[in-house]
C-alpha positions in Angstrom: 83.3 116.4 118.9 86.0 119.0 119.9 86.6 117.7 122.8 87.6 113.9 120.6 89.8 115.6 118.0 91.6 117.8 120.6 92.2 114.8 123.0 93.4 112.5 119.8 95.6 115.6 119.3 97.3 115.9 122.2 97.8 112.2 122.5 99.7 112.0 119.2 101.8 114.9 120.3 102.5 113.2 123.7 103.0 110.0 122.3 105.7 111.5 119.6 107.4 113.0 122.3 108.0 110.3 124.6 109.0 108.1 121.4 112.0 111.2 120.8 112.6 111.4 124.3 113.0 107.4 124.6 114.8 106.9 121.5 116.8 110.2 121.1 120.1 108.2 121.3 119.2 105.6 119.0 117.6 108.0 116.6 120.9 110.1 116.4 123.2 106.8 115.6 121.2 105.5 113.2 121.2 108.7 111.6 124.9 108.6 111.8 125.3 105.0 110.1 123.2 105.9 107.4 125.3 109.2 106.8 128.4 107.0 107.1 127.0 104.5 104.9 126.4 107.0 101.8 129.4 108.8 102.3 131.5 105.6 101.8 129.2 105.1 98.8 127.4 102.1 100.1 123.5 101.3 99.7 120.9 101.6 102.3 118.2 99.0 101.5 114.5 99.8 102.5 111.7 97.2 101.9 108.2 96.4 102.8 105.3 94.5 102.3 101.7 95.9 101.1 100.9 99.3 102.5 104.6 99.6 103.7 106.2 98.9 100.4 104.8 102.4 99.0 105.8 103.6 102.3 109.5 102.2 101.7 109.2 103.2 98.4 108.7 106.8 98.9 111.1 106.7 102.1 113.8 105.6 99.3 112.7 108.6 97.1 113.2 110.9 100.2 117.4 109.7 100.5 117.8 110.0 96.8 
């Protein structure tokens, strides 16, 4: 059972990683327009559907 949790561990850490690594660029310029956005005091819209609209939901709560 160790051996599971501590492999599904280090997968998600890997995985994580090599998403930042990948999208590092993309992560910082998106980061930028949203900045950019709010300090020209414009609206950044989040949605979803289901299980993601609590997601979006609390995602909104987090910019406010």
């Amino acid at each position: 059972m160790k051996n599971i949790i501590t492999k599904s561990y280090r997968d998600s850490i890997q995985s994580k990683e090599t998403f930042f690594k990948q999208n590092f660029q993309l992560i910082i310029r998106s980061a930028q327009i949203i900045a950019d956005a709010f300090k020209a005091d414009k609206k950044l819209l989040i949605c979803g559907n289901g299980g993601s609209a609590a997601i979006a939901s609390h995602m909104a709560i987090d910019f406010w």
